[in-house]
SEMI-18605 format. One record per residue: residue in one letter; x, y, z of N, C-alpha, C in turn. Coordinates in pm, whole numbers, plus 50000, padded with zeros to 5 digits. Example, Ala and Ser with C-alpha at 12.3 -4.5 7.8 and 13.67 -1.06 7.14 Angstrom:
BEGIN
A513194943150780512304955050780513204967050780S512854977550708513674989450714512905000350787
This chain:
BEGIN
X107809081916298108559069716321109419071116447X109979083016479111099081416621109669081916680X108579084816733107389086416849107139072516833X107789059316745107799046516745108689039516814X109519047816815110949040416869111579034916750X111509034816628111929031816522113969037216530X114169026316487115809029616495116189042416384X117319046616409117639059816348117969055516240X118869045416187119339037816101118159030115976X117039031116051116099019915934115419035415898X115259047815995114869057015941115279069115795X116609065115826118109071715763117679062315657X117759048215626117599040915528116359042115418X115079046615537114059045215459114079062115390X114649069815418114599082015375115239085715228X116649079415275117159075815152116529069215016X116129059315075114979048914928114479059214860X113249070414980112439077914892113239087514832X113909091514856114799104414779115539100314674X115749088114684116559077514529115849083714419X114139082614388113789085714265112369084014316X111669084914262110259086114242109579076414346X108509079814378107609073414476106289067714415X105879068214313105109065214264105909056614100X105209043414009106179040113900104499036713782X105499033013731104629027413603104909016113542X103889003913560104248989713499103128984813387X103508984013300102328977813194102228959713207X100548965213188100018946313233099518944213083X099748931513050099168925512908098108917212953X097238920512912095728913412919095798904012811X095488888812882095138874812731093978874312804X092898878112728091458876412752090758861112697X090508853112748089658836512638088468839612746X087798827012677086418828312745086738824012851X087038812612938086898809413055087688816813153X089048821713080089858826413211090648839613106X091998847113202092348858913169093498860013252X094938859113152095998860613195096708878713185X096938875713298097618895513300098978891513318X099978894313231101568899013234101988909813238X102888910113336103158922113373104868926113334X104938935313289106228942113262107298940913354X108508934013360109378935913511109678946913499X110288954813379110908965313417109878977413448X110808984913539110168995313621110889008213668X109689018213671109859030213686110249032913846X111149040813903110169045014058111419035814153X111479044814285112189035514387111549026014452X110209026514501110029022114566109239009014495X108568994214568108218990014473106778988714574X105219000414549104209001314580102628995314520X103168979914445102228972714373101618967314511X100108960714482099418957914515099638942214515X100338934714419100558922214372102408920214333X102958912814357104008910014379104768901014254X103688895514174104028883314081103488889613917X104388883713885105008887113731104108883113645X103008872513680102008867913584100648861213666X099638865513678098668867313741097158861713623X096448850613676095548841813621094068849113669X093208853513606091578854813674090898846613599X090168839113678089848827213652088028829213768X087308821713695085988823213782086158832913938X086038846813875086478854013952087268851514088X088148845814076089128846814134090568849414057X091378855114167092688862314133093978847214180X094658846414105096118835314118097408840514064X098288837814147099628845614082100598829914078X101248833713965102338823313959103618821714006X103598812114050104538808814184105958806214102X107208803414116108408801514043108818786414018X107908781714065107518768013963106708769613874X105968777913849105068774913719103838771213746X103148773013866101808769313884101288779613947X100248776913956099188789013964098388787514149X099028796514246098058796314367096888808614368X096128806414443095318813314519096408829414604X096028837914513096368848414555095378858914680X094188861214646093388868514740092548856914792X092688863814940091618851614996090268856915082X090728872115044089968882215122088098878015011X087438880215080086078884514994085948890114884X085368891814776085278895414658084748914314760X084738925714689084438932314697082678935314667X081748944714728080158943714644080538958514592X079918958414459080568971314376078768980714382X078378988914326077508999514364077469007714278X076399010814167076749019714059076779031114099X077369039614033077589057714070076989067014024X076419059913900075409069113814075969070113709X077559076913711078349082513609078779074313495X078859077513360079159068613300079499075813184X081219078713209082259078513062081919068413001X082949075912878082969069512746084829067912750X084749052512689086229048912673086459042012563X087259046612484087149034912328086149031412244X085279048212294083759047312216083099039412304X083569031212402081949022312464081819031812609X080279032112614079729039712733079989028312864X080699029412952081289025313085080199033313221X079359020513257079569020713392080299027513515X080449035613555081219034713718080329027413806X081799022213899080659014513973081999015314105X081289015614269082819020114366082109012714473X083469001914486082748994014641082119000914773X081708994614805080788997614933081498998315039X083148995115036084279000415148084929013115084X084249022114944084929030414859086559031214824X086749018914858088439018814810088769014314674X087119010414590087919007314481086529014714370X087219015914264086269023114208086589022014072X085499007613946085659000913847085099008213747X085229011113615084909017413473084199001113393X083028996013374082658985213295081968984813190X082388988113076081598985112966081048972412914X079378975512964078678960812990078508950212817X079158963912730078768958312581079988946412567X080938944012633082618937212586081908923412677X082858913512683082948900012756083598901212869X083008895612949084008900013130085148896813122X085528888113029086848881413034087988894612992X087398903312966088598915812968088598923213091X089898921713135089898926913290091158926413307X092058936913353093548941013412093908934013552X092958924113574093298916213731092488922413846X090758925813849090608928913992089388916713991X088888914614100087908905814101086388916814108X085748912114066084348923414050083388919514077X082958900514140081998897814192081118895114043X079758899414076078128893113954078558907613856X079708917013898079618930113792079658920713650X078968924813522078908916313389079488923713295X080518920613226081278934013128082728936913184X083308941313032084718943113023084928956713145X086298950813258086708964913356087788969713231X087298983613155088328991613137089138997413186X089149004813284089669005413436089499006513551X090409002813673089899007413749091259015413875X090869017613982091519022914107091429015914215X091989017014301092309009814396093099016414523X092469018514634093279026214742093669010814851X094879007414888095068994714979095109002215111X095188996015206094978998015333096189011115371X097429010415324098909018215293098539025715245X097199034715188096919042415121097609043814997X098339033214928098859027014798097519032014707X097909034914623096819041614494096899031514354X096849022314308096799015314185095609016514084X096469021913983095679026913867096099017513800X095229011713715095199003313620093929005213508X094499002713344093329006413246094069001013165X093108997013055093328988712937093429003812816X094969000912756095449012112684094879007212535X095218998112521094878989912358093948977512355X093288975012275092688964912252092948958212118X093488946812097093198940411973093248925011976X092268924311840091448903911881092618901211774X092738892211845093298880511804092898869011760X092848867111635092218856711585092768840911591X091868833011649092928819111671092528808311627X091278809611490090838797211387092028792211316X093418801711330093628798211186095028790311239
């Protein structure tokens, strides 16, 4: 950063942040899986100084594969506008919650999805996956910041809504 010319002061500042506490945190997302679409809520509270999410908003819509975050009115925009990713199987294929999972790692290798083709796509922690068919149990994610986001579905349970 000084071979930037970066001021001494935003350097002093940013040094400080990281030495506050942890550089890396932990936020739990609640998956509402229905057939057409799939709401992810996310935990405000948080671990960690810094704040190194990938997504910024507190409640996040996937919807015909696309990603929407909710705005502080209460409606839902267009969050990614980038291209869907093309995913690429790996061969490998754990076992998660008893179901045999897919790997599958884009073709820019920055992201790299777990899909158990036996579940409904509509279970998914918020990434977009393109024609992939089947629940993402988890996946990874490296952003351009070399930001690392791990995300995986810890629990599963149906909810019954005849009644």
């Amino acid at each position: 950063m000084k071979e930037k010319n970066f001021p001494d002061e935003a350097i002093d500042m940013l040094l400080a942040k990281i030495q506050s506490g942890p550089v890396s945190k932990t936020r739990t997302r609640y998956v509402k899986a229905n057939v057409d679409s799939t709401l992810i809520e996310m935990e405000v509270a948080e671990e960690g100084s810094l704040r190194l999410d990938a997504f910024d908003a507190e409640s996040i819509l996937l919807k015909q594969n696309e990603l929407y975050f909710m705005t502080p009115s209460g409606n839902y925009d267009s969050l990614l506008r980038s291209p869907s990713k093309v995913f690429n199987p790996s061969g490998r294929q754990p076992v998660f919650f008893n179901y045999t999972c897919r790997e599958y790692i884009s073709t820019d290798s920055s992201c790299t999805i777990w899909v158990a083709e036996e579940l409904p796509s509509c279970i998914n922690p918020g990434i977009r996956i393109g024609n992939i068919k089947g629940a993402v149990l988890f996946y990874e994610m490296k952003s351009i910041d070399a930001t690392l986001v791990r995300c995986g579905i810890s629990k599963m349970t149906r909810v019954d809504t005849k009644n």
